[in-house]
C-alpha positions as CSV (number, residue, x, y, z in Angstrom):
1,X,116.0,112.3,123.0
2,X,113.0,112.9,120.8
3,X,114.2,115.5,119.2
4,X,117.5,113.4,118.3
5,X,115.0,110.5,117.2
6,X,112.8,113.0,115.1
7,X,116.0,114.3,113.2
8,X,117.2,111.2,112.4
9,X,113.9,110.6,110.8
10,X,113.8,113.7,108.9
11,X,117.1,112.5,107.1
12,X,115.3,109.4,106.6
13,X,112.2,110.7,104.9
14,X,111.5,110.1,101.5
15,X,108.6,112.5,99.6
16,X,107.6,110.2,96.8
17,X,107.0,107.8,99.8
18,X,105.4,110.0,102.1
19,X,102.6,110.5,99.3
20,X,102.4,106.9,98.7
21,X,102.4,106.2,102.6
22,X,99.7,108.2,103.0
23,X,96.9,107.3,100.2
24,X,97.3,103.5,101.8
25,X,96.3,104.4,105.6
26,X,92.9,106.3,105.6
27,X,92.5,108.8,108.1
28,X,96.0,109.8,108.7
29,X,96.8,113.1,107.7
30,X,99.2,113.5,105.3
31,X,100.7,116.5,107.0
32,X,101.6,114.3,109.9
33,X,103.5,111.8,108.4
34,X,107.0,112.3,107.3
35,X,107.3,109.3,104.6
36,X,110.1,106.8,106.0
37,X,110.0,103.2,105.1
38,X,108.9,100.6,107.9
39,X,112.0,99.3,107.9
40,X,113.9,102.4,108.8
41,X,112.1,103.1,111.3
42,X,112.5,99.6,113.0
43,X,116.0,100.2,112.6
44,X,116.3,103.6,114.5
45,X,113.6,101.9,117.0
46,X,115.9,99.0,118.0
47,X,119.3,101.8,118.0
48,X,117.1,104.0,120.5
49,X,116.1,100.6,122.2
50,X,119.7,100.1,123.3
51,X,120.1,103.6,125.0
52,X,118.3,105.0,127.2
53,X,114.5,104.2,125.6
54,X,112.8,104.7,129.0
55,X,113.7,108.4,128.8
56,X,112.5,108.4,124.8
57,X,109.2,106.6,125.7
58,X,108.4,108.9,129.0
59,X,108.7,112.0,126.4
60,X,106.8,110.3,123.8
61,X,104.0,109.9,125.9
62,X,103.6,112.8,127.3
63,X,103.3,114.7,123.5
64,X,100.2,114.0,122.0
65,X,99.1,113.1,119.0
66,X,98.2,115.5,116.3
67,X,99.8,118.3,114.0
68,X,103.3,116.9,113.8
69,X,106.2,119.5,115.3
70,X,109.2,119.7,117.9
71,X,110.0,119.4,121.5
72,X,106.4,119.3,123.6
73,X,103.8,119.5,120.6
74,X,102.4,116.4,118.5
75,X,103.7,113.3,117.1
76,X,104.3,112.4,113.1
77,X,103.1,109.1,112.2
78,X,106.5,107.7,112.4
79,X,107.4,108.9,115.6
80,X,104.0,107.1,116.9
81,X,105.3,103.8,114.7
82,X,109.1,103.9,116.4
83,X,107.2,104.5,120.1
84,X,105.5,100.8,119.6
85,X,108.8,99.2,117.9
86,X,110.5,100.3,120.8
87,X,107.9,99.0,123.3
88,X,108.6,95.9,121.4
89,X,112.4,96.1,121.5
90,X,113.7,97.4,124.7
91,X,114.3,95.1,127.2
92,X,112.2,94.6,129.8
93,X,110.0,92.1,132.4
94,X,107.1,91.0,130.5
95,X,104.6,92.8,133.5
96,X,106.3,95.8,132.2
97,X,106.1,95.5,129.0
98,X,102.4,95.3,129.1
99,X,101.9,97.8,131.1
100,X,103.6,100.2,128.1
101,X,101.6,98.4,126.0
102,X,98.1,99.2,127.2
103,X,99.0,103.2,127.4
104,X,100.0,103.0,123.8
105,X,96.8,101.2,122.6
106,X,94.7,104.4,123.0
107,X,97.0,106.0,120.5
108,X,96.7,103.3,117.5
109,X,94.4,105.1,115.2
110,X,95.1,102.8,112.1
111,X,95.7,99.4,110.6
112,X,99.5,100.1,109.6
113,X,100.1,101.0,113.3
114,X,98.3,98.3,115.0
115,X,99.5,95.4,112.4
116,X,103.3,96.4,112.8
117,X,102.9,97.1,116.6
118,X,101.1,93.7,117.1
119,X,103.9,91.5,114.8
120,X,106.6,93.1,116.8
121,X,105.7,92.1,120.1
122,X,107.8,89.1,119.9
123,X,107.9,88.5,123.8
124,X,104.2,87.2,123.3
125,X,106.1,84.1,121.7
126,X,108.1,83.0,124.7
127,X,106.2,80.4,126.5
128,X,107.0,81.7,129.5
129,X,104.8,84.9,129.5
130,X,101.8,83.0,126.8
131,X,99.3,82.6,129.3
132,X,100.2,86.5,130.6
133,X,99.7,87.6,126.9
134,X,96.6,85.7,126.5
135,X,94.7,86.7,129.8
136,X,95.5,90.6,129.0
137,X,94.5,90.4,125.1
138,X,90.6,89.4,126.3
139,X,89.6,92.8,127.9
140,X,90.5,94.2,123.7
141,X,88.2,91.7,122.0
142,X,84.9,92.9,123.3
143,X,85.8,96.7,123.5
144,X,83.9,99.3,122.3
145,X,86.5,101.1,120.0
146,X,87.2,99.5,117.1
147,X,91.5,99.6,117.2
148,X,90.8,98.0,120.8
149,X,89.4,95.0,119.1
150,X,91.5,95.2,116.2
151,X,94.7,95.2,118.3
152,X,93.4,92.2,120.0
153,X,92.4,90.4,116.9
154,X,95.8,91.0,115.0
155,X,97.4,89.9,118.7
156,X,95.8,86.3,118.2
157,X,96.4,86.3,114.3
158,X,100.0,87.5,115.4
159,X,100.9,85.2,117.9
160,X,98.1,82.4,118.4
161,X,96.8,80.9,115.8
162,X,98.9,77.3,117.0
163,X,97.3,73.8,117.8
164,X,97.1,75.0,121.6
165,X,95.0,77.9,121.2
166,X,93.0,77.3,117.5
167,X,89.5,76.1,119.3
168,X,89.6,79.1,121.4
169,X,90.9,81.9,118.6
170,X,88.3,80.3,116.6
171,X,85.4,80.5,119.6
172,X,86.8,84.2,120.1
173,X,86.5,85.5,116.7
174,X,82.8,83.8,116.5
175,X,82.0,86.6,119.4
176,X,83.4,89.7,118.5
177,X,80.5,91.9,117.6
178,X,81.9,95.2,116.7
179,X,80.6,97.0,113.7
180,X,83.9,99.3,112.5
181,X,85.3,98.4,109.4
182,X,89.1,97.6,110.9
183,X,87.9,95.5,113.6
184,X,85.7,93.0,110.9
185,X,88.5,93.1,108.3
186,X,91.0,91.6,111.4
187,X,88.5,88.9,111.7
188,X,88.0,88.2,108.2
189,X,92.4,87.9,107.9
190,X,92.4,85.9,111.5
191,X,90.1,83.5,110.2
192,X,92.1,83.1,106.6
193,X,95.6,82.7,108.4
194,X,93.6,79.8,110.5
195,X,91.8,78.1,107.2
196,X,95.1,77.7,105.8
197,X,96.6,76.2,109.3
198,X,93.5,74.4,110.6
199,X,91.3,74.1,107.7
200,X,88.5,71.2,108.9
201,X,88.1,73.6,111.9
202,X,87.6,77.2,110.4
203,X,85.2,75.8,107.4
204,X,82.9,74.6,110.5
205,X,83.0,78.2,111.2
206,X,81.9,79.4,107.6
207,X,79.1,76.8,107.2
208,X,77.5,77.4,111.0
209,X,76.5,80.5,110.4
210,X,77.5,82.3,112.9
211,X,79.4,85.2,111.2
212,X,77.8,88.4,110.2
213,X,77.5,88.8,105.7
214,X,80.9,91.2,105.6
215,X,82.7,89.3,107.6
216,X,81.8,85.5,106.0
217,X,82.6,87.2,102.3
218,X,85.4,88.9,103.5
219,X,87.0,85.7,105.3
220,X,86.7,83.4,102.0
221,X,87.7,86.0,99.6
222,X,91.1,86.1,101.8
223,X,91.1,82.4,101.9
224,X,90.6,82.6,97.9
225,X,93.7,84.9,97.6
226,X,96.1,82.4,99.3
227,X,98.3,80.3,98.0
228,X,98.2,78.0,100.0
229,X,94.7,76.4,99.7
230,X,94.1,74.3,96.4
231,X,92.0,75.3,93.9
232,X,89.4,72.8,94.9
233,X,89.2,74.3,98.2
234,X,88.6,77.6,96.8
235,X,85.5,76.7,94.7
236,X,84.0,74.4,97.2
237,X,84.4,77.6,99.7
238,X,83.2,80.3,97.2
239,X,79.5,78.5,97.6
240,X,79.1,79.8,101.3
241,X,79.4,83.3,100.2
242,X,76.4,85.1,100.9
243,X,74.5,87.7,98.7
């Protein structure tokens, strides 16, 4: 089935795109990627969804991921991409589901991947399986590698960030302490998504003091760029940046 999947992205592939795709996600190389537009991809991810994706996902986890190429050897960017859509799309128990999803986590190895894998985890919606989402997104948010965290940020941002669960997003993203650049920039866009949703709330955050430089700069600048929050907002918040 992969190598059905992986021509059927080759057609797809675009190489103004691929050069464009590329000089947006640091750290991927270029000659991995094959430059097809997210929303391709989705849509040969929910077509392989509705055949027989268990057989697709068992041989996409079992090639790993470097140099792009055929049959057993490494994974392009998109083929990586179309493994978490599908994750997403198949259907499935909810126990199951996260079950794929915490052996693909170790393969996220930048923002575009996590951020599109994290929105399309729709199940995480269903009140049914909330409290099943929540418990397994906790391990991520003190991990030591910084796409753990991120993944787990971008889960709450994704899927949280409601009147039920805004005191305890807000208490969680107070306590993540990890240094990498991705994980602090998810924190920073968590916290601006809940300013503009809960805005009494998140301020209390940004006058406490509790959040490292970066990250307070980094959260009001967002805020600053939405527009949704009044101009009087803005300037009142651009006096809590730190120097």
């Amino acid at each position: 089935m992969r190598e059905e999947i992986l021509r059927e992205l080759k057609e797809l592939a675009e190489s103004d795109y691929k050069e464009f795709n590329s000089s947006l996600i640091p750290g991927v190389d270029k000659d991995k990627t094959l430059g097809v537009r997210v929303p391709l991809v989705r849509k040969s991810a929910k077509k392989a969804a509705r055949k027989d994706w268990e057989k697709l996902l068992s041989e996409l986890e079992n090639c790993p991921q470097e140099a792009g190429g055929v049959g057993g050897t490494a994974l392009y960017y998109e083929e990586v991409m179309l493994q978490g859509m599908v994750i997403g799309a198949a259907k499935m128990d909810a126990e199951r589901r996260l079950s794929y999803i915490e052996r693909f986590i170790p393969r996220i190895d930048n923002w575009a991947i996590c951020d599109t894998f994290c929105g399309d985890l729709k199940f995480a919606d269903k009140e049914e399986n909330r409290q099943l989402v929540w418990n397994f997104l906790q391990p991520y948010l003190s991990d030591e590698r910084e796409f753990f965290v991120r993944f787990g940020t971008v889960m709450l941002l994704s899927h949280f960030v409601d009147e039920e669960h805004i005191d305890s997003v807000l208490r969680l993203m107070e306590g993540v302490r990890h240094e990498g650049y991705y994980a602090k920039m998810a924190v920073a866009w968590t916290l601006s998504v809940c300013y503009v949703k809960f805005p009494e709330k998140t301020e209390k955050i940004l006058r406490n003091g509790s959040l490292d430089n970066f990250t307070q700069n980094k959260t009001i600048q967002k805020i600053r760029e939405s527009y949704r929050v009044s101009k009087e907002d803005k300037q009142r918040l651009n006096l809590l940046k730190r120097k």
